[in-house]
C-alpha positions in Angstrom: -28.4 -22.1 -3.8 -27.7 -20.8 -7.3 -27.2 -16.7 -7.8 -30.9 -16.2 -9.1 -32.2 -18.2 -5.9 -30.6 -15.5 -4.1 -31.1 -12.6 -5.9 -34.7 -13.6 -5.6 -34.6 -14.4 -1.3 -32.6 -10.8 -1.3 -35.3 -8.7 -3.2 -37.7 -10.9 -1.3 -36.3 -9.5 2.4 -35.8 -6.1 0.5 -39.2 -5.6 0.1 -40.4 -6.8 3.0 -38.2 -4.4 5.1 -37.1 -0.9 4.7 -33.6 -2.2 4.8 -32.0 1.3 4.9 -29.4 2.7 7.7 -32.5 3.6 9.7 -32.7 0.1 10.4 -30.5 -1.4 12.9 -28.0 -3.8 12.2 -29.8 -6.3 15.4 -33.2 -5.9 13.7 -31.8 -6.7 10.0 -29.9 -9.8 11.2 -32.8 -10.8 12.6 -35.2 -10.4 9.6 -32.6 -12.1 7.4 -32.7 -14.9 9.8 -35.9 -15.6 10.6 -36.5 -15.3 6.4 -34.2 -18.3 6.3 -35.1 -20.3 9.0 -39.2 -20.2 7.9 -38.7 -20.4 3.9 -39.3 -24.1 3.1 -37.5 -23.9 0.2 -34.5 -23.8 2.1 -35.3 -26.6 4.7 -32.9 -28.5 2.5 -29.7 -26.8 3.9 -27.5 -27.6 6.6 -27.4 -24.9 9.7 -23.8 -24.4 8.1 -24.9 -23.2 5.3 -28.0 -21.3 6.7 -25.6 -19.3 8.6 -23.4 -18.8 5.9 -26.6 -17.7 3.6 -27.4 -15.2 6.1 -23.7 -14.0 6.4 -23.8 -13.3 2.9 -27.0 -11.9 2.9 -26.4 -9.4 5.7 -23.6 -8.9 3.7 -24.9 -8.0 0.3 -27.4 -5.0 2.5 -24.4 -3.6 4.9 -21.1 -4.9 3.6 -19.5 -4.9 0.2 -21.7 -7.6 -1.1 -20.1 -10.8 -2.5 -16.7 -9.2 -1.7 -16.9 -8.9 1.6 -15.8 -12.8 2.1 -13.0 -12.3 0.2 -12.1 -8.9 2.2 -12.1 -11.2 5.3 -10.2 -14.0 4.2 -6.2 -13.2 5.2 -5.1 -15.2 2.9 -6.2 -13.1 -0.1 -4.0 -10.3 -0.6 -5.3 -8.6 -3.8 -9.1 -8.5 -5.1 -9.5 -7.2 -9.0 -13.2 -6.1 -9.9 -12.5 -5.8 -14.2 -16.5 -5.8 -14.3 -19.8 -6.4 -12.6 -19.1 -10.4 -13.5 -15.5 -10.6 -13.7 -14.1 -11.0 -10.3 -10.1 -11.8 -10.1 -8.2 -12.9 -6.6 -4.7 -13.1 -6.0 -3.8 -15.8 -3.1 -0.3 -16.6 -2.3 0.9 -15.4 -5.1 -1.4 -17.2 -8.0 -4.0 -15.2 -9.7 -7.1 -16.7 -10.2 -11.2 -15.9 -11.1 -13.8 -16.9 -9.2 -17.1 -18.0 -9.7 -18.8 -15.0 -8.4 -20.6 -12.1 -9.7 -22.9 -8.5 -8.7 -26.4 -8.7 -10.0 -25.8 -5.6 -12.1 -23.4 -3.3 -13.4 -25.6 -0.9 -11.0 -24.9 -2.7 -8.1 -21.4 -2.7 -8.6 -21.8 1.2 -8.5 -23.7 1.5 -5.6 -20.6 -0.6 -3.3 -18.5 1.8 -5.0 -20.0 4.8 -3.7 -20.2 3.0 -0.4 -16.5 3.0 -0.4 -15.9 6.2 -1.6 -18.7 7.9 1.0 -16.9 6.2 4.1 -13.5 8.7 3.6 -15.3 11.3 2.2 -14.6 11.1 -1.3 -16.2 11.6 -4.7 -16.0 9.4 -7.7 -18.3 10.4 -10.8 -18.5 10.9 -14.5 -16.7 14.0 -14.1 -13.9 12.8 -12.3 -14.1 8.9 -12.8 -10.9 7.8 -11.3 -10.0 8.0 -7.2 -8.3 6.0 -4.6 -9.7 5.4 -1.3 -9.4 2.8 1.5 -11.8 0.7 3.1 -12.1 0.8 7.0 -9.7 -2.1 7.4 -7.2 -0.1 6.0 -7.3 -1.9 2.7 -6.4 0.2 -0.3 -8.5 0.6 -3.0 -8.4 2.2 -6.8 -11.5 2.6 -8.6 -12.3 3.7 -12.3 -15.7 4.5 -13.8 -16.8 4.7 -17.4 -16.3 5.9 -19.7 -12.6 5.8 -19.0 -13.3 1.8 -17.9 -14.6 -0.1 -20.9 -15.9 -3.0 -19.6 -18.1 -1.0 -16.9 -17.1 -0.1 -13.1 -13.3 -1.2 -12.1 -12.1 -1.4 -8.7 -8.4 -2.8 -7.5 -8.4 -3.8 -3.2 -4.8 -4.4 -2.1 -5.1 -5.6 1.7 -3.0 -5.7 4.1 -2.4 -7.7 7.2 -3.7 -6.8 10.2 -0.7 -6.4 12.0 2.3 -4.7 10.2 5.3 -7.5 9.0 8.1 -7.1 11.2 11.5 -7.3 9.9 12.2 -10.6 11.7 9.0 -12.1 9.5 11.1 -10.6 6.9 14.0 -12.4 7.1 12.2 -15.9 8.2 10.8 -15.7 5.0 13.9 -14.6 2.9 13.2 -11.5 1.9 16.8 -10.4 2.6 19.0 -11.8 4.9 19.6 -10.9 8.6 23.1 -9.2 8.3 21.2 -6.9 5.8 18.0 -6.5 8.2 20.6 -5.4 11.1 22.5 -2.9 8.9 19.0 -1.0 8.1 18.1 -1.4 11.5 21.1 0.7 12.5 20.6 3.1 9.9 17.3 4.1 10.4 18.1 4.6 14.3 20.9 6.9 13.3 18.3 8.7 10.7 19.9 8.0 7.4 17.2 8.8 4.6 16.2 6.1 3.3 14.5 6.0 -0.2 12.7 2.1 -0.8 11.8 1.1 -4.9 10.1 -1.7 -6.7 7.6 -2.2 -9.0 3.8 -2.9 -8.4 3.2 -5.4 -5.8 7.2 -5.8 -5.0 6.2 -5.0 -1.1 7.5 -1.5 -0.6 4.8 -0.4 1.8 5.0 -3.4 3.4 9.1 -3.0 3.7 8.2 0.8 4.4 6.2 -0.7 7.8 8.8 -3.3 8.6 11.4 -0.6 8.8 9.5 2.2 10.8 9.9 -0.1 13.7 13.3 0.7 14.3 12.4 3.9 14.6 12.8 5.3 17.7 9.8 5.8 20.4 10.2 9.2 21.4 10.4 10.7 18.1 7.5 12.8 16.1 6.5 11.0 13.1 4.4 12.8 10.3 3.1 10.2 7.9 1.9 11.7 4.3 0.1 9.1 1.9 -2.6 10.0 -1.1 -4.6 7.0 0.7 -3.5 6.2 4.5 -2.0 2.9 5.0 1.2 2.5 6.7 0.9 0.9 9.8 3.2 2.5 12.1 2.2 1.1 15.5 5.7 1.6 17.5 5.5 5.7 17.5 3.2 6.9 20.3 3.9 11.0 19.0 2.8 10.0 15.2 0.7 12.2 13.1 -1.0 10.8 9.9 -2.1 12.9 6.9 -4.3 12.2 3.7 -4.5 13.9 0.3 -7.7 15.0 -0.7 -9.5 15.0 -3.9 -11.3 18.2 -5.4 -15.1 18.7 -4.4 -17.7 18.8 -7.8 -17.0 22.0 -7.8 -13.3 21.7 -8.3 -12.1 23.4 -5.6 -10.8 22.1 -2.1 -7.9 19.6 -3.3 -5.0 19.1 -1.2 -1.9 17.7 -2.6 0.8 15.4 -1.4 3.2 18.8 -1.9 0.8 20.7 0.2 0.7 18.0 3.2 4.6 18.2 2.9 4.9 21.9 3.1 2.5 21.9 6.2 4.1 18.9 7.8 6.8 21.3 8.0 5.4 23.2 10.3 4.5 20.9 12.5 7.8 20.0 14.4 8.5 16.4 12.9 11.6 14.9 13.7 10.9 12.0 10.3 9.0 12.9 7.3 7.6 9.7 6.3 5.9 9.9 2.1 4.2 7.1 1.5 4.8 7.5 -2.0 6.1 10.1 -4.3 5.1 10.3 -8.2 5.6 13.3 -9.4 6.3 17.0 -8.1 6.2 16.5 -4.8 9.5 14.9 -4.9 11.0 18.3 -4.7 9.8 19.1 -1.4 10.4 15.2 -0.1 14.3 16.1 -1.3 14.1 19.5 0.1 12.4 18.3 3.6 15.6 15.9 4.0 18.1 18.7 3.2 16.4 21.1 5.9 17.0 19.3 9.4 14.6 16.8 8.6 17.0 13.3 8.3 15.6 10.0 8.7 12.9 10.1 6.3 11.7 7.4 4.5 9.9 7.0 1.2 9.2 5.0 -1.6 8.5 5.1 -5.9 7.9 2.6 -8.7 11.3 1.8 -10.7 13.0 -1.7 -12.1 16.7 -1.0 -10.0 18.3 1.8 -7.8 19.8 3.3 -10.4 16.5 3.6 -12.2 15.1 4.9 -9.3 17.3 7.6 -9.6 16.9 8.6 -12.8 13.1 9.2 -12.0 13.5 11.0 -9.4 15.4 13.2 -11.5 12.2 13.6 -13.9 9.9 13.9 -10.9 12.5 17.1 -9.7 12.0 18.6 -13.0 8.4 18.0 -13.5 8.2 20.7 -10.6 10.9 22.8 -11.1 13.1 23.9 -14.1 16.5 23.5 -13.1 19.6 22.8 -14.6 20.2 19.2 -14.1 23.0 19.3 -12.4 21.4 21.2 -9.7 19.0 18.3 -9.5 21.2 15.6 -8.9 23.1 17.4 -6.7 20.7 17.6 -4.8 19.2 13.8 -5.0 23.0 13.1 -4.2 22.8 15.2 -0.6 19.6 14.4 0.4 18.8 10.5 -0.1 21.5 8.6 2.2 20.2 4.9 1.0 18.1 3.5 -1.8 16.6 -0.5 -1.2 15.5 -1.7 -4.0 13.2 -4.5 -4.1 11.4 -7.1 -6.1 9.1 -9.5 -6.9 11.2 -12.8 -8.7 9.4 -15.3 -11.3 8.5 -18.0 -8.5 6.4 -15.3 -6.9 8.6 -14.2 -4.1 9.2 -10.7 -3.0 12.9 -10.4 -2.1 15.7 -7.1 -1.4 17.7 -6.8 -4.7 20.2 -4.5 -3.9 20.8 -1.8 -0.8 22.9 1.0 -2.2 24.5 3.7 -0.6 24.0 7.3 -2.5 27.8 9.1 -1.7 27.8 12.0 -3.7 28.6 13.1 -7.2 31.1 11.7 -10.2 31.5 13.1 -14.0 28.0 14.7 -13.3 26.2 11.5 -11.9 24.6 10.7 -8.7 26.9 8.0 -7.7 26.1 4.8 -6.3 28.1 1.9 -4.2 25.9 -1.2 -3.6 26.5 -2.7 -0.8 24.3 -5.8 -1.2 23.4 -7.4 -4.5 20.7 -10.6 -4.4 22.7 -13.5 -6.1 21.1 -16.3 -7.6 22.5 -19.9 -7.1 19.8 -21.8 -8.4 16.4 -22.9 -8.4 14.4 -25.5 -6.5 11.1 -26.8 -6.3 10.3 -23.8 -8.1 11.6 -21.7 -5.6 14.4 -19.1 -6.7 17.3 -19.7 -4.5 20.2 -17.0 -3.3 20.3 -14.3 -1.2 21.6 -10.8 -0.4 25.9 -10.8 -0.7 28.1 -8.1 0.2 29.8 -6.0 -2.5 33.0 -5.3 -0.8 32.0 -1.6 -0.6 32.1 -0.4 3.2 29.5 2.2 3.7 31.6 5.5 3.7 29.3 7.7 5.2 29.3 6.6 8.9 29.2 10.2 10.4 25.4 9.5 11.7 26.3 6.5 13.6 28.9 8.0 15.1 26.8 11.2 16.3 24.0 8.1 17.3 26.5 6.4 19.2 26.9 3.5 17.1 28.9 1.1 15.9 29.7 1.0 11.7 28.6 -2.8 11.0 31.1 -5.3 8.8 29.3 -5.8 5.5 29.5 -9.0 3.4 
């Protein structure tokens, strides 16, 4: 069945049904069915397809449309929406377009505010950009015109069902397992740990794999602009979500408020999704007040980079001297794993480095593992994480945990 076919058979049951959310779900299935089943026009398709046909159909009234396949398949990972009729997939790794398309511009907008209605949030002329999440926990970015060209954007980045484990990690050579068990010690003993990449490099996925170690009887506060970690081994866990100003401007609550209140609220970890701007201040200062084993994560191209941005970030909210800044960077971030994502497609650890204080004015860093390339296969980049020779030199934290400082390299 071509796309005008269908656009035709789904005005057809539109018209013949007040297919609003007055009507059940049962009695729309059913309607779209028995549409299919007695349209001899269609007599021609297999029950495979039928089914399928009605699938989409339902789809197109209660779902999200022709993406709501591609929402369902695991194996897609990223879905980009450039336009009503420019649809973009990304599946194991290879970006591709599909042959797929919304009848309109307009109906585009309509899933969009769909999305946006299910967590409460507004997206407009007025304020045409916003990030929301769809009830799978799938994250999503949308833009609106006029600040979109080409008509209604929207970005999906999905996630599995079940959180990667740090074991999956390692079977598929993210880092290697001597580097796995060093982290796993370290977030036990509550060293801070600050995770970097670029876009799509896997920090929040990395950022999941590690909250496991995390022990069970420990409060966890999780602050994200969007929710989407996936922290499933912390029974006393508490999970909080920005939100975006009403029409009226008023009612926003930032990332810095969430952190300020989280305060309150007797956490034992701080967990920030992500930080961006100012509310890297009070991420640092949350760390530096009782507060150790936090984790977060930001957007640079190598530890040291990261760094230096949070360092811009600090002064974005504050105006300190510089020094004072890095200082403080320097006493409040124990580790900094930076990852990313290599020219074969892979997502690997590029270097763990330990943060040990201050030299000639500098946040100083010691890697302790740096990925090493040895060659390249099949189109697969080969090498792993190597030790540096650098022993990690603050151990006092394991030693108040109870455990042992691991051999590195």
């Amino acid at each position: 069945m071509n796309e005008t076919m269908f656009r035709e058979l789904r005005g057809e049951i539109r018209a013949g049904l007040d297919v609003t959310s007055a009507v059940g779900n049962r009695e729309l299935t059913g309607y779209i069915e028995r549409t299919v089943l007695e349209r001899e026009s269609l007599h021609y398709l297999t029950a495979q397809e039928k089914h399928g046909l009605v699938k989409r159909l339902y789809d197109s009234f209660r779902g999200l449309d022709v993406l709501q396949p591609l929402v369902d398949n695991p194996a897609i990972t990223e879905i980009m929406i450039n336009s009503y009729d420019e649809i973009f997939v990304e599946e194991e790794g290879l970006i591709r377009r599909l042959p797929l398309s919304f009848e309109s511009s307009g109906r585009l907008e309509d899933i969009i505010q769909t999305v946006v209605s299910g967590v409460n949030r507004v997206v407009n002329d007025s304020s045409p950009i916003v990030d929301a999440r769809l009830k799978d926990g799938s994250r999503v970015n949308i833009v609106l015109p006029p600040v979109a060209l080409k008509g209604p954007a929207m970005t999906i980045r999905k996630f599995p069902e079940t959180p990667m484990t740090m074991a999956e990690l390692v079977r598929r050579g993210a880092l290697e397992q001597e580097a796995a068990e060093l982290l796993q010690r370290l977030v036990a003993a509550k060293y801070n740990i600050f995770i970097s990449g670029g876009t799509g490099s896997g920090k929040t996925t990395f950022l999941n794999a590690l909250s496991q170690f995390i022990p069970p009887q420990e409060r966890v506060i999780t602050i994200e602009d969007s929710a989407e970690l996936q922290i499933v081994t912390v029974p006393n866990l508490v999970s909080l979500e920005t939100r975006n100003a009403n029409t009226e401007g008023r009612g926003e609550i930032t990332i810095r408020d969430l952190i300020r209140s989280s305060l309150r609220m007797r956490p034992n970890r701080i967990v920030v999704g992500e930080v961006r701007g100012a509310e890297c201040l009070d991420m640092l200062q949350a760390m530096q007040t009782g507060h150790d084993g936090s984790l977060s994560t930001g957007h640079s191209n190598s530890a040291r980079d990261m760094v230096s941005r949070l360092e811009t970030m600090v002064l974005s909210a504050a105006d300190l001297p510089v020094a004072v800044v890095r200082q403080q960077i320097s006493s409040a971030i124990d580790i900094v794993v930076h990852l990313s994502r290599l020219r074969d497609r892979s997502r690997r650890v590029m270097e763990i480095c330990e943060v040990i204080g201050m030299k000639d004015g500098e946040v100083e860093l010691h890697p302790l593992y740096a990925f090493k390339e040895i060659g390249e296969k099949g189109g697969r980049v080969l090498g792993g994480l190597v030790g540096c020779g650098h022993p990690l030199q603050h151990t006092d934290k394991l030693a108040m945990a109870g455990l042992a400082v691991p051999a590195i390299g």
